[in-house]
Biotite code that builds the C-alpha atoms (Angstrom):
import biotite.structure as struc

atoms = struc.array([
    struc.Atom([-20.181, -18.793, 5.173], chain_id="A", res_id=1, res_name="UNK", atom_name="CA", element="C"),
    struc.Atom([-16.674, -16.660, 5.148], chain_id="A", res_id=2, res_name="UNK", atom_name="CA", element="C"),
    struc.Atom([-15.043, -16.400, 2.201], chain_id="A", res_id=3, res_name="UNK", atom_name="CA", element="C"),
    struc.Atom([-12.325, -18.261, 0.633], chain_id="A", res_id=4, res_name="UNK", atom_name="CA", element="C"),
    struc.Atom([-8.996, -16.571, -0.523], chain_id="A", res_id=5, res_name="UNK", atom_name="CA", element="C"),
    struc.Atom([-7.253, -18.368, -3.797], chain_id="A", res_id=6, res_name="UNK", atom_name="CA", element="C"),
    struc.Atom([-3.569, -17.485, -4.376], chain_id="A", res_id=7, res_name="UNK", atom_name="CA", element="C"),
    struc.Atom([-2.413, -17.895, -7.875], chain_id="A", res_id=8, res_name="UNK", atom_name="CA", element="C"),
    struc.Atom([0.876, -19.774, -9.259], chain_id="A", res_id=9, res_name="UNK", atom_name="CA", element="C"),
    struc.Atom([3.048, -16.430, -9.900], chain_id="A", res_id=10, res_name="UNK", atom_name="CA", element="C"),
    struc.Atom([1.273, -14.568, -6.645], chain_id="A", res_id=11, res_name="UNK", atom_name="CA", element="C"),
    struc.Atom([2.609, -18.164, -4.878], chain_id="A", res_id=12, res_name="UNK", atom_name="CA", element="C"),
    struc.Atom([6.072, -18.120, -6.573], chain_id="A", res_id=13, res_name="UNK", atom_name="CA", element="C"),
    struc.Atom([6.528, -14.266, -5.769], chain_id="A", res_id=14, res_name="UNK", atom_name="CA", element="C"),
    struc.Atom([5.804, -14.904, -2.099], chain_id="A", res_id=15, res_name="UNK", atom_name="CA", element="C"),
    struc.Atom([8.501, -17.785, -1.490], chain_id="A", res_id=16, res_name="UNK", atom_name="CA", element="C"),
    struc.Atom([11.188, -14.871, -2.736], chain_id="A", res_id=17, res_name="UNK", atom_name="CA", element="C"),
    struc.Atom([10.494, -12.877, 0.159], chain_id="A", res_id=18, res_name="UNK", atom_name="CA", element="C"),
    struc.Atom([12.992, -12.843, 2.498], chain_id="A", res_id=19, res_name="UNK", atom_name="CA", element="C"),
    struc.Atom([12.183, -12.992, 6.286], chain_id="A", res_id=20, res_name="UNK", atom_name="CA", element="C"),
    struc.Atom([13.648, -9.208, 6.705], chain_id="A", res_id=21, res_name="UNK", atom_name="CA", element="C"),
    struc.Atom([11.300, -7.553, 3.900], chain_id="A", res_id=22, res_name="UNK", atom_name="CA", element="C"),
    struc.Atom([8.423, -9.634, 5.327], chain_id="A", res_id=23, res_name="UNK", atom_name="CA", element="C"),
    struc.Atom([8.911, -7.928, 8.925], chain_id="A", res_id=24, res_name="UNK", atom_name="CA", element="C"),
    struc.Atom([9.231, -4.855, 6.914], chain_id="A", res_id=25, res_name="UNK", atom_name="CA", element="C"),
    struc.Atom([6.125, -5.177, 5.471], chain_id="A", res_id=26, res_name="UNK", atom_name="CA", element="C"),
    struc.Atom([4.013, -6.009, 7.861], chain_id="A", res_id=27, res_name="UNK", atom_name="CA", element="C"),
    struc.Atom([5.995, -3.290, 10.513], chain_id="A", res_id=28, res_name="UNK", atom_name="CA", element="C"),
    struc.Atom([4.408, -0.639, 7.372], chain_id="A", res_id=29, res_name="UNK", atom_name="CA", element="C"),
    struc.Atom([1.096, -2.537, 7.592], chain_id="A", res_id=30, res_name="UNK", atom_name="CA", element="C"),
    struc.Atom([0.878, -1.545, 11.297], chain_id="A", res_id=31, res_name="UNK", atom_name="CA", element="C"),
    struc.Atom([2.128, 2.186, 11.338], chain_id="A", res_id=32, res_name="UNK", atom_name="CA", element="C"),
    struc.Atom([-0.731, 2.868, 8.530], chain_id="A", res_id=33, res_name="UNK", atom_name="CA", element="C"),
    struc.Atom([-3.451, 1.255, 11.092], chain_id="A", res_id=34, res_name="UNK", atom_name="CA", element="C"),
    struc.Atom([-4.095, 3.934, 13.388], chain_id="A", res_id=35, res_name="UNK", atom_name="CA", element="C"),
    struc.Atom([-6.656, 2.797, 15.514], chain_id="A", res_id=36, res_name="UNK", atom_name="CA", element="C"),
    struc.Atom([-9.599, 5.453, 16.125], chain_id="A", res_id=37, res_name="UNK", atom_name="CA", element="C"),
    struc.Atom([-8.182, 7.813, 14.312], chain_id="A", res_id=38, res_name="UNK", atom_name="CA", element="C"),
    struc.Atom([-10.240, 9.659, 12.161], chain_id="A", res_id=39, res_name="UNK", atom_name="CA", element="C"),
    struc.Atom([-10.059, 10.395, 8.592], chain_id="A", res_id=40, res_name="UNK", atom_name="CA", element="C"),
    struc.Atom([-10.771, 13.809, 7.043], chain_id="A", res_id=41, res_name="UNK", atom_name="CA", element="C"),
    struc.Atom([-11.742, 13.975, 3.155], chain_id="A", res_id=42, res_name="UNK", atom_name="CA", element="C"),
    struc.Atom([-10.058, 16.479, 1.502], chain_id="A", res_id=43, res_name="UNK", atom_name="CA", element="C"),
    struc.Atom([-10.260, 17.664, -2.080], chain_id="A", res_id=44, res_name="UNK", atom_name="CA", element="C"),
    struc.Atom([-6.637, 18.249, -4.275], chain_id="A", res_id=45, res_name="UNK", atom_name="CA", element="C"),
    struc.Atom([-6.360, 19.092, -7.488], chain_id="A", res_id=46, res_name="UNK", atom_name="CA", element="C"),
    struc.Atom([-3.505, 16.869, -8.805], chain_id="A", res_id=47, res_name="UNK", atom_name="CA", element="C"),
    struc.Atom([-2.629, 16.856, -13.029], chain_id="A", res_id=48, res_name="UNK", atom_name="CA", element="C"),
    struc.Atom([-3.898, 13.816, -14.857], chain_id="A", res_id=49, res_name="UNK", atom_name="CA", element="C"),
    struc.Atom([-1.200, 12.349, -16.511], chain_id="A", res_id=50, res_name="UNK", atom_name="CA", element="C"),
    struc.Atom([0.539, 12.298, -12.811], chain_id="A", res_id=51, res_name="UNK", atom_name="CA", element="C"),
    struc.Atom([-2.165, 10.949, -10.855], chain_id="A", res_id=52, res_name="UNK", atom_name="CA", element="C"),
    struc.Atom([-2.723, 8.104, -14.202], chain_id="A", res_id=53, res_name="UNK", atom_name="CA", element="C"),
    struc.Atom([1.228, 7.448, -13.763], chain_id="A", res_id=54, res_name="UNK", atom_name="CA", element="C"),
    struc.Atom([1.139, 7.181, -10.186], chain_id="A", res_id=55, res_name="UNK", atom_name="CA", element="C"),
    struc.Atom([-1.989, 4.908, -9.974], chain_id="A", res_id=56, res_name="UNK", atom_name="CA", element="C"),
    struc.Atom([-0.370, 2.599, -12.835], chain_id="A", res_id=57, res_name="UNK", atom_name="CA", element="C"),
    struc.Atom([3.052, 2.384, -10.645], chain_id="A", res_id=58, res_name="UNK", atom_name="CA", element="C"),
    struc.Atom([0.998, 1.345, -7.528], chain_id="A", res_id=59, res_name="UNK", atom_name="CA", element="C"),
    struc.Atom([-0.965, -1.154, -9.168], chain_id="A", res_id=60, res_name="UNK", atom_name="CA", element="C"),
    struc.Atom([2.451, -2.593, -10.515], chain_id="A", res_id=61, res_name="UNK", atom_name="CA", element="C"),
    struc.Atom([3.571, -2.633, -7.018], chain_id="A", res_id=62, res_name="UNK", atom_name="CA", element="C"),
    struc.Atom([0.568, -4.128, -6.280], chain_id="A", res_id=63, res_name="UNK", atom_name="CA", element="C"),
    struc.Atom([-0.673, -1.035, -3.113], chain_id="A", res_id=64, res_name="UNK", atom_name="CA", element="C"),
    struc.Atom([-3.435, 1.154, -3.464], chain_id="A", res_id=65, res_name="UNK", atom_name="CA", element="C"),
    struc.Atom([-2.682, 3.995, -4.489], chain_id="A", res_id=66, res_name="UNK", atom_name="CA", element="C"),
    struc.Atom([-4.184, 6.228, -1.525], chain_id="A", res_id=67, res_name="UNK", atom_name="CA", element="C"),
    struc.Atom([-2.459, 4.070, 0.946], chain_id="A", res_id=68, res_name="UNK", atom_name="CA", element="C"),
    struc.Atom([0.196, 5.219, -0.462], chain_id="A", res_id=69, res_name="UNK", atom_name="CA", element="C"),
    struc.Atom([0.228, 8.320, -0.980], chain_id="A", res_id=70, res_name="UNK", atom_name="CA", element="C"),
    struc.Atom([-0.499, 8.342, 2.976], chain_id="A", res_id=71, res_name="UNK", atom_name="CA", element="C"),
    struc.Atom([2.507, 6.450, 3.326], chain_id="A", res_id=72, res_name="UNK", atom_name="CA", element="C"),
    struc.Atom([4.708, 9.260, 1.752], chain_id="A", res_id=73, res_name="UNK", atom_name="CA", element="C"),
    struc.Atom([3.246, 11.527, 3.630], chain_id="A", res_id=74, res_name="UNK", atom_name="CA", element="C"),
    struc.Atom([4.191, 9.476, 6.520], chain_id="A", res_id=75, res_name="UNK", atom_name="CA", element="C"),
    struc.Atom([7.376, 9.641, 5.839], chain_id="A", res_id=76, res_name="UNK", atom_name="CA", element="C"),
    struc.Atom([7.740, 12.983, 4.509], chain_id="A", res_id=77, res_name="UNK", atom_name="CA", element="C"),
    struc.Atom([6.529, 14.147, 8.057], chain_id="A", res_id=78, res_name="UNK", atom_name="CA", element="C"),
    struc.Atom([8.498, 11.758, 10.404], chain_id="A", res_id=79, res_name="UNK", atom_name="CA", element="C"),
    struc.Atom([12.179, 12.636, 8.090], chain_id="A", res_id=80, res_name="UNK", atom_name="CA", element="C"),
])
């Protein structure tokens, strides 16, 4: 049986504001973080609380995990 995804009201409502540009945008992101076959590497970091707490609450308000996204800046860091 495959699972069954449920969309709330103000998830819905959030969506239909999307404008065609920002939803190419998105999903032009989505692919340049899928790397296919290429590895990952664990790596310890020592990072202070209060800004790794901060920085997980703002990702979770923008509604991206928070490693993704750190990834993502250093992304872009590296290809500016």
């Amino acid at each position: 049986m495959k699972p069954i995804q449920y969309f709330d009201d103000e998830y819905l409502t959030q969506c239909r504001s999307f404008t065609p540009e920002s939803i190419v945008e998105y999903l032009e992101n989505f692919r340049l973080l899928q790397q296919p076959n290429e590895k990952s590497r664990l790596i310890s970091i020592k990072i202070p609380e209060s800004l790794l707490a901060s920085f997980k609450t703002k990702s979770e308000l923008h509604q991206v995990k928070y490693q993704t996204q750190i990834k993502k800046l250093m992304r872009d860091w590296v290809e500016s």
